[in-house]
Short mmCIF file of the C-alpha atoms (twelve columns), coordinates in Angstrom:
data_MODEL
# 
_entry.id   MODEL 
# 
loop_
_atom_site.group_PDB 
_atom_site.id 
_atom_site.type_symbol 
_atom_site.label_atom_id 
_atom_site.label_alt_id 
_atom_site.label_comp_id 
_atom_site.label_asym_id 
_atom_site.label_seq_id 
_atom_site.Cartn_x 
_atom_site.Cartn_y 
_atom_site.Cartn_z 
_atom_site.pdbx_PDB_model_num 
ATOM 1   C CA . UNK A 1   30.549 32.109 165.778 1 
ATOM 2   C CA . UNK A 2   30.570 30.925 169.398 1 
ATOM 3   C CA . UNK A 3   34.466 30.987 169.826 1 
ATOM 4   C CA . UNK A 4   34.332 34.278 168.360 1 
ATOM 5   C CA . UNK A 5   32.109 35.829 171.273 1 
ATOM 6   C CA . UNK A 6   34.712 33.986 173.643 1 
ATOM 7   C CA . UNK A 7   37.455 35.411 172.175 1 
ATOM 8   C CA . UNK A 8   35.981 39.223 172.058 1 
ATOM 9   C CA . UNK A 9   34.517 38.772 175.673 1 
ATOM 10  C CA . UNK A 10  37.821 37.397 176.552 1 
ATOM 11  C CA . UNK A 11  39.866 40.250 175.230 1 
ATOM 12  C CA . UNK A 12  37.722 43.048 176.733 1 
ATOM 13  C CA . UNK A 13  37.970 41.449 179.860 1 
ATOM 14  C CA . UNK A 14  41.488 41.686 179.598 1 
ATOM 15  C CA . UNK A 15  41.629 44.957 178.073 1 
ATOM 16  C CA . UNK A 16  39.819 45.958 181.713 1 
ATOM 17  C CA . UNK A 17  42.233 44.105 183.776 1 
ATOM 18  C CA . UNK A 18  45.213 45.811 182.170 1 
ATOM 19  C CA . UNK A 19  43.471 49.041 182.889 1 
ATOM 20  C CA . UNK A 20  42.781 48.279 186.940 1 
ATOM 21  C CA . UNK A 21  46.214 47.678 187.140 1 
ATOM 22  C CA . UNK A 22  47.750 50.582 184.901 1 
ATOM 23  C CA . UNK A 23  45.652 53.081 187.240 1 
ATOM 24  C CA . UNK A 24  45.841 51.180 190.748 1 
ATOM 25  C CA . UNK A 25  48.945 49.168 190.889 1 
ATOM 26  C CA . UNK A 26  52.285 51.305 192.150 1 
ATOM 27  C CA . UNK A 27  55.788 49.810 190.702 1 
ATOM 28  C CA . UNK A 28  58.092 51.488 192.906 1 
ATOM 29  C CA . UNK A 29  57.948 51.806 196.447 1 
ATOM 30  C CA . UNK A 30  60.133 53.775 198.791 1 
ATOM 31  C CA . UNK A 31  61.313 56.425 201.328 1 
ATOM 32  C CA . UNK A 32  62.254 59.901 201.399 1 
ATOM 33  C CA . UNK A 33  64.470 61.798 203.962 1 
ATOM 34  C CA . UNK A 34  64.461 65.744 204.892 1 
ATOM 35  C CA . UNK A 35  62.366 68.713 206.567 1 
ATOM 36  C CA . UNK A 36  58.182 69.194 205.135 1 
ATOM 37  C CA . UNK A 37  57.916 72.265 203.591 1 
ATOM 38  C CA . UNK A 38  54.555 72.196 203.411 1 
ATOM 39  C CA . UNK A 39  50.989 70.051 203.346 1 
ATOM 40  C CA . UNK A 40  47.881 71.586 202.187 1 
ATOM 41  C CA . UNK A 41  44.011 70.040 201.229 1 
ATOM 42  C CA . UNK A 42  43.119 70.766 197.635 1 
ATOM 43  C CA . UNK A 43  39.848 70.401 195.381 1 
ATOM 44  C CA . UNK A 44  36.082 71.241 194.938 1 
ATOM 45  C CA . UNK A 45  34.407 68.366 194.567 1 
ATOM 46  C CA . UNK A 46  37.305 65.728 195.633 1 
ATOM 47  C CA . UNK A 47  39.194 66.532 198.336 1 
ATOM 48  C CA . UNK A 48  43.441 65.739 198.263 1 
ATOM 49  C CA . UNK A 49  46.228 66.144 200.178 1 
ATOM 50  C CA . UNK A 50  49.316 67.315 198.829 1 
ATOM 51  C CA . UNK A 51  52.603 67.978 200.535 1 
ATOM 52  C CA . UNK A 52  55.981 68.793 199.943 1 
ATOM 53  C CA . UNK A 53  59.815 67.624 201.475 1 
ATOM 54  C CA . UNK A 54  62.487 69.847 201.605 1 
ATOM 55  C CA . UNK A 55  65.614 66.920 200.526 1 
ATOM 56  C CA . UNK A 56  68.157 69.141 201.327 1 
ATOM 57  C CA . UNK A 57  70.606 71.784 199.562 1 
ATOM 58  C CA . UNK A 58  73.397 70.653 196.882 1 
ATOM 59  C CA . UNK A 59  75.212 72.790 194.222 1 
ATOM 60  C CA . UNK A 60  73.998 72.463 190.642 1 
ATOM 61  C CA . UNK A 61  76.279 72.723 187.975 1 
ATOM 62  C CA . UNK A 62  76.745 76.456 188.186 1 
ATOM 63  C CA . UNK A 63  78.095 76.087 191.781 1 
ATOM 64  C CA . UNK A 64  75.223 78.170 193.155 1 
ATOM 65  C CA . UNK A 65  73.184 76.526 196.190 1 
ATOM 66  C CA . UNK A 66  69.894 74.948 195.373 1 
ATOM 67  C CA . UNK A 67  67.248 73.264 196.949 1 
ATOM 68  C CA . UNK A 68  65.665 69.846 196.015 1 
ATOM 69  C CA . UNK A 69  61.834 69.743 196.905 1 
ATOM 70  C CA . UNK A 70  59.773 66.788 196.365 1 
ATOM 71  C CA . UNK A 71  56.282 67.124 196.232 1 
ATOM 72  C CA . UNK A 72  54.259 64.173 197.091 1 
ATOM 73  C CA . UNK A 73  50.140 62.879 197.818 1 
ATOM 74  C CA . UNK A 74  48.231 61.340 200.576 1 
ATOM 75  C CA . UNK A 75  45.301 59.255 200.242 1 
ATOM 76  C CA . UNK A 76  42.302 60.887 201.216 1 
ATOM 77  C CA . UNK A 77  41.337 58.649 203.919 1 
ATOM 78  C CA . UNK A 78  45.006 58.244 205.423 1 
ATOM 79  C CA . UNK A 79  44.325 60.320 208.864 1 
ATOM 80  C CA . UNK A 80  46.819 59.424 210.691 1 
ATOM 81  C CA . UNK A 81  49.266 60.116 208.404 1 
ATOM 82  C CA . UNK A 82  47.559 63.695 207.724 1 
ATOM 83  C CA . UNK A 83  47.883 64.001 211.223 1 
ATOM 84  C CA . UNK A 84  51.851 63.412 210.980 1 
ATOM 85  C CA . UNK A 85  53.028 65.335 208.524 1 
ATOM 86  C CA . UNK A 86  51.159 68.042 209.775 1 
ATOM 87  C CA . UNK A 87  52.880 67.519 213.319 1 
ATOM 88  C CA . UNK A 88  56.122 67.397 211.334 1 
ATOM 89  C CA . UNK A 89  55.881 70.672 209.314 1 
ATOM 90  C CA . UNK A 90  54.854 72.674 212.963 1 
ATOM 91  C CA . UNK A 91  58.172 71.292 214.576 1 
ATOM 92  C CA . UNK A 92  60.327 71.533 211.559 1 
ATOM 93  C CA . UNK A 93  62.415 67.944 212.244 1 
ATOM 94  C CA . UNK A 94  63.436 65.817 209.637 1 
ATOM 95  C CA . UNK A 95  60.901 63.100 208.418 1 
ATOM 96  C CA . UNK A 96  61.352 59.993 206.773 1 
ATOM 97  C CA . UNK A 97  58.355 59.289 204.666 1 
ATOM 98  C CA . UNK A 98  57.513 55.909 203.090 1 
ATOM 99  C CA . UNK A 99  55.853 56.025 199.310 1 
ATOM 100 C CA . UNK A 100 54.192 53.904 196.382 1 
ATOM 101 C CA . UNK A 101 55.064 55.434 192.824 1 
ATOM 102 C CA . UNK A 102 51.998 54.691 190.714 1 
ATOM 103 C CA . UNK A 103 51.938 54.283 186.945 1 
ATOM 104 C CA . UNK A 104 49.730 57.212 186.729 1 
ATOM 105 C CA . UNK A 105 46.906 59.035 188.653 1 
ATOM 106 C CA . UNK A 106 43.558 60.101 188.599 1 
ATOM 107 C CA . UNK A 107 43.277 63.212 189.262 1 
ATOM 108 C CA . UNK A 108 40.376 63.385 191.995 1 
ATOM 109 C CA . UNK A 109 43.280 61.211 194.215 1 
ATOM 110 C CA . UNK A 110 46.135 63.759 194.027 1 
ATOM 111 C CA . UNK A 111 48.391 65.706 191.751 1 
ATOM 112 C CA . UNK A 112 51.392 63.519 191.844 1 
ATOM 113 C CA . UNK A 113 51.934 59.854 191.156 1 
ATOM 114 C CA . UNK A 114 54.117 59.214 195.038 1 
ATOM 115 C CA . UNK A 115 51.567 58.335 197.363 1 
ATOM 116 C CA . UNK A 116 52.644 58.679 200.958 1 
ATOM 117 C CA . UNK A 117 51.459 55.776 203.330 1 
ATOM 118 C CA . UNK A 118 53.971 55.891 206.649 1 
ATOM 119 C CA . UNK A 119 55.450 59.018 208.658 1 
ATOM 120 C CA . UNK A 120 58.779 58.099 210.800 1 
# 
């Protein structure tokens, strides 16, 4: 009976450390070249930042011009990086911007799962 109660304690432990690290751990980190389009504060209740980076133009299949957009999040608290891409969409110069891809998000910490930690 007692090595029961280890095991179950020991699997919902478990089951709770999978979970931290499905919802807080990023997988893929990165950067991104071209011009902000845009960067804007969302939400009622929990404030995000959400921004977008013109990549550049190509030709799709059809041979007409298009434009890639990436749309991306900043942590709430991340100022000084606020502060950047806000500089950057006023002057209209290329940015590189460095990013963690999560394996999901919550939605009261943005709408995308790129999280945007350094403005160059």
């Amino acid at each position: 009976m007692k090595i029961i109660k280890i095991l179950l304690a020991l699997m919902v432990v478990l089951a709770f450390a999978g979970l931290y690290i499905y919802y807080t751990a990023s997988y893929s980190e990165g950067f991104r070249a071209g011009a902000m389009v845009k960067i804007s504060k969302k939400g009622y209740i929990f404030k995000t930042v959400e921004g977008e980076l013109n990549l550049g133009n190509y030709f799709n299949d059809k041979g007409s011009p298009s434009t890639s957009v990436w749309s991306f999040s900043v942590d709430a608290g991340n100022d000084s990086v606020v502060k950047k891409l806000e500089d950057a969409v006023l002057s209209g110069k290329r940015v590189k911007l460095h990013y963690n891809e999560m394996y999901t998000q919550f939605s009261w910490r943005g709408d995308t799962k790129y999280f945007v930690h350094k403005v160059e």
